[in-house]
Structure formats: structure tokens, C-alpha cells
C-alpha positions in Angstrom: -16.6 3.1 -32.8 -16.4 6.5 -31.9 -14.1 9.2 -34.1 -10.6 9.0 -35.7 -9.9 11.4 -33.2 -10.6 9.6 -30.3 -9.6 6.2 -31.6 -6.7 7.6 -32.0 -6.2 9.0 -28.5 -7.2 5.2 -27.3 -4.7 4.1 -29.7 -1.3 5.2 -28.1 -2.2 4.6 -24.1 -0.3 2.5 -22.4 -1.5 0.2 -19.7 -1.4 1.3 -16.5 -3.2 1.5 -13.1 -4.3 5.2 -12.8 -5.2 7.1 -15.5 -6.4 10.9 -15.6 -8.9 12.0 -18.0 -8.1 16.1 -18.3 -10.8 18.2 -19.7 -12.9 14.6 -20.2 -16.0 16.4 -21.8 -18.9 13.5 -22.3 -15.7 10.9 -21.2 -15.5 8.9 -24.0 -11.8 8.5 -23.4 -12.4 7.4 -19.8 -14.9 5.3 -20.2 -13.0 3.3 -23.4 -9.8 3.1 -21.5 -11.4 0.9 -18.7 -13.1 -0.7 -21.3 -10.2 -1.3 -23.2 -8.2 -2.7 -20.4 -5.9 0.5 -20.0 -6.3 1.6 -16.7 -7.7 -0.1 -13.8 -9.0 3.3 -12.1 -10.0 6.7 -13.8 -9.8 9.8 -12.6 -12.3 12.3 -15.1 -12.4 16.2 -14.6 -14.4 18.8 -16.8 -14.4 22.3 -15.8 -18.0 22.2 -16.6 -21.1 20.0 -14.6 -22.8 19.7 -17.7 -20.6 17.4 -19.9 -19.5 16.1 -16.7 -23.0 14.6 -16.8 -22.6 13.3 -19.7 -19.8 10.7 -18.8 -21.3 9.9 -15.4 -24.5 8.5 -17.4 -22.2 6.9 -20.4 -19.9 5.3 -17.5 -23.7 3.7 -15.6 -24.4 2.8 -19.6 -21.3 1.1 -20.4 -21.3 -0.6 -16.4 -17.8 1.0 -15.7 -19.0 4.0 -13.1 -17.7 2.5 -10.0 -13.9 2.5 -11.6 -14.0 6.4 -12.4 -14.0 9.0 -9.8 -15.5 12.3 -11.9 -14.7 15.9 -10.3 -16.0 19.4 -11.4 -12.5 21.5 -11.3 -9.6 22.6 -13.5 -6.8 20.1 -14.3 -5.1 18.7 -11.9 -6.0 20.7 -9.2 -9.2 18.1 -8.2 -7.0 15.2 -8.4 -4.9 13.9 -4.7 -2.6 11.5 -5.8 -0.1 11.4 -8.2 -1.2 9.6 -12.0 0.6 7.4 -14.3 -0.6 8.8 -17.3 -2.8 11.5 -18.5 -4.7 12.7 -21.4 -5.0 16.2 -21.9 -7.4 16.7 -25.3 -9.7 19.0 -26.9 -8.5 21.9 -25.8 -5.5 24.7 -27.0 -2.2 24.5 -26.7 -1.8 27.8 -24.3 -4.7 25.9 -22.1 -2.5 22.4 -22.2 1.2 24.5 -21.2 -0.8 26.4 -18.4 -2.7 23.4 -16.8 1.1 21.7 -16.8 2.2 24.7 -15.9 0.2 24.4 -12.5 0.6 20.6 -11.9 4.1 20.6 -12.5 4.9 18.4 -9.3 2.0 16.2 -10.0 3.1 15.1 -13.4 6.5 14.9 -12.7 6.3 11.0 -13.5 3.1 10.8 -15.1 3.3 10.1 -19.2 1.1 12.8 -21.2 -0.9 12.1 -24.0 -1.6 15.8 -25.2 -3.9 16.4 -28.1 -4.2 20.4 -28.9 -7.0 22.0 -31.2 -4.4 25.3 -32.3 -1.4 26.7 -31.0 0.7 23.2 -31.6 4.0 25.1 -32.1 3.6 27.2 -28.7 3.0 23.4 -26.6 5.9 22.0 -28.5 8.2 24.3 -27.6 7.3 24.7 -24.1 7.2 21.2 -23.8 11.2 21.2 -24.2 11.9 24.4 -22.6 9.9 22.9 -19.6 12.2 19.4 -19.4 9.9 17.4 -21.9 10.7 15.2 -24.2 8.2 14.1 -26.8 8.8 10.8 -27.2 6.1 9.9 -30.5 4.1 12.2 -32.2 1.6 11.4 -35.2 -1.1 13.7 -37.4 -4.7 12.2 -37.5 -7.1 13.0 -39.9 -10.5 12.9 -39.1 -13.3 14.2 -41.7 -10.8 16.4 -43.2 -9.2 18.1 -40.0 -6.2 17.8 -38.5 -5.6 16.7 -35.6 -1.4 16.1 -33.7 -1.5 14.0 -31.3 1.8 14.2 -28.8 3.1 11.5 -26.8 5.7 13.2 -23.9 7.4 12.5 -20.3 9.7 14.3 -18.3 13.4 13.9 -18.9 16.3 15.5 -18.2 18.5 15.7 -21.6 16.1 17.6 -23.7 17.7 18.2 -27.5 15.7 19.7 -30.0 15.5 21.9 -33.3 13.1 24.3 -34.5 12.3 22.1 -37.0 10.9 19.8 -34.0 8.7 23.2 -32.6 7.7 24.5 -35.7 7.0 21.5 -38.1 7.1 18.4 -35.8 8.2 15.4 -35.2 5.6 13.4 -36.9 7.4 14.1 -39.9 9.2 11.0 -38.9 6.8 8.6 -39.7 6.8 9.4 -43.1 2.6 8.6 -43.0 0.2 9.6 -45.5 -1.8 12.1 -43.1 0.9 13.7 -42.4 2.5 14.8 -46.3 -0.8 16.2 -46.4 -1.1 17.9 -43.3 2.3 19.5 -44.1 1.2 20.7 -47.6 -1.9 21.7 -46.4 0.0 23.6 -43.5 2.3 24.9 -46.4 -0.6 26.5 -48.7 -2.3 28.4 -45.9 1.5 30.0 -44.5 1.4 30.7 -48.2 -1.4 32.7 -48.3 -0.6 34.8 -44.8 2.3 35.1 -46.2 1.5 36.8 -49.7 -1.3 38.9 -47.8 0.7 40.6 -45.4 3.4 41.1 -47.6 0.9 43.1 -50.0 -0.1 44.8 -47.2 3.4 45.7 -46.5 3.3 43.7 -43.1 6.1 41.5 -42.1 5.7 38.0 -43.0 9.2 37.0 -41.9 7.6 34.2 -39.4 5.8 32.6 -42.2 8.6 32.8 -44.4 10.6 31.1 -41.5 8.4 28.6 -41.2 7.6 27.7 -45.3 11.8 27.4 -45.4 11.7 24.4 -42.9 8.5 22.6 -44.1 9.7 22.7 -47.9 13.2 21.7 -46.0 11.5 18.6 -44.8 9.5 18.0 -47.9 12.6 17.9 -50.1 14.0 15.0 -47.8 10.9 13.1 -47.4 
């Protein structure tokens, strides 16, 4: 059993044929997914040799290593062929917009499973300004972090609201994890909020923001 984290990740693949493993680290998620029967080939890059390493030797371990191809690169860039899904985890959510950014044509029919560390909002709303739609999005907590996990594929009628950038549509599930990633969310705007504004900076983003999550929280 490895982390929430990662269970979760497992959790919302879909079954396909290729898979790409973006940023793969030790490879936990490529390794599991041919395990797991979601992908019959795997394709893992990490910018890095040394984690790369890492999921060669857990791929011998768990006898799947001749059903991944692992590159050293950035992204896509490594990768030939097109993919019908991806996981892009671990990593910000400036990093995830500008790998997409650079494999646009590569992922134009690939489905995305994106899991940022910070800078959610920023991904979410390039995401839609960029033609996708995010079709399922849940909060996972995991030792008492918080982690979104997206779900997205191109399309080409994109609607959204800045209640979809800014607070998410996870809201929609109505889970447990998420009330308390809000209010946890909610506390620490707070905070900013009442620091700048004592230091006579303008706080009018995190006022912005507090509006729309207590919007949502009145409704849930």
C-alpha cells in the first residue's frame, strides 16, 4: 500500500494501452498501473537519473521492467508517440502549464491526470484558457496535507467561473476532505489577509477569494 496520495492518483486512471508517467520520481505510479492492469505499456520520464534509478530497480522488483520504457528528459519531449493518458504529479502548477505548454500537439487526445503541489489556481485557469476541460476533480488528504487531484481532456466548449479557478470544482462532491480543505484554505487567506491589511498592503485578492469560498460554504 503506498500513500493516500498515490492511491489516490491509481484511483482515477482509466484503462488504456499507453500510459505516460511525467516526472515519475522512484515510479510508483508506473509500476502500480501495469500492476493494476491500467496500462499495457509505460512510458516513465524523470528529469533526473537518480530517481530514475529508482523505478528501474522497483520495476526488476515487482517483474514489470520489460512493459516500461524509462527516459532521462523533460516531459514529453523524450516520448515518440502520441499517449492515451498521462500523469503529471509531484510537481507545481507553473511546472505542469509549461510542460503542456510544450507538448501541446502530443496531448491533444491524451486524458491528464494532473496532481500539483502549489499554484492550483494558476493550472486551473490555464487549463480552460488553453481548451481544457476538467472533467472530475477531488481533494485528498494525506497525513494532514492537501493534496487536488485534477482529472482533464481537451475540448472545445470550455465554460467556466472563477469560482471553478479559484476554489474548484471539488466542491462538488460535497466530501469530507474537502469542507476541510476549504476551511483550512479559508483560515490561512484570513490571516494574509489581516497581515497585509495592517501593513497597509492591499489584500483585495484574498478578500476576493474569502467572498467565493464562504459563497460556497453557505450552499454546501
Amino acid at each position: 500500500m503506498y500513500s493516500k496520495r498515490i492511491e489516490a492518483i491509481l484511483k482515477i486512471l482509466e484503462k488504456c494501452t499507453t500510459l505516460a508517467d511525467i516526472g515519475c520520481d522512484h515510479g510508483y505510479v508506473a509500476v502500480e498501473a501495469i500492476k493494476r492492469g491500467f496500462a499495457l505499456r509505460v512510458f516513465a520520464v524523470d528529469i533526473n537519473q537518480k530517481p530514475l534509478q529508482k523505478a528501474i530497480e522497483l520495476s526488476k522488483k515487482e517483474g514489470v521492467y520489460h512493459k516500461i520504457e524509462f527516459f532521462v528528459g523533460n516531459g514529453f519531449e523524450p516520448i515518440r508517440e502520441p499517449v492515451d493518458q498521462a500523469v503529471i504529479a509531484g510537481v507545481g502548477g507553473k511546472t505542469i502549464s509549461n510542460i503542456l505548454s510544450s507538448a501541446k500537439e502530443k496531448v491533444k487526445h491524451t486524458k491528464l491526470v494532473l496532481q500539483p503541489m502549489k499554484d492550483v489556481e494558476f493550472l486551473r485557469r490555464w487549463l480552460f484558457e488553453n481548451g481544457f476541460e476538467i472533467k472530475e476533480e477531488f481533494v485528498v488528504n494525506d497525513k494532514e496535507k492537501f493534496y487536488v487531484i485534477i482529472k482533464t481532456e481537451r475540448s472545445f466548449n470550455i465554460e467556466y467561473s472563477e469560482i471553478d479557478v479559484y476554489v474548484g470544482r471539488h466542491v462538488r462532491n460535497r466530501s469530507k476532505e474537502s469542507l476541510e480543505y476549504l476551511l483550512r484554505k479559508k483560515e490561512k487567506l484570513r490571516k494574509i489577509a489581516e497581515m497585509k491589511k495592517e501593513n497597509k498592503k492591499d489584500f483585495s485578492e484574498e478578500k476576493k477569494v474569502l467572498e467565493m469560498i464562504e459563497e460556497v460554504l453557505n450552499e454546501w
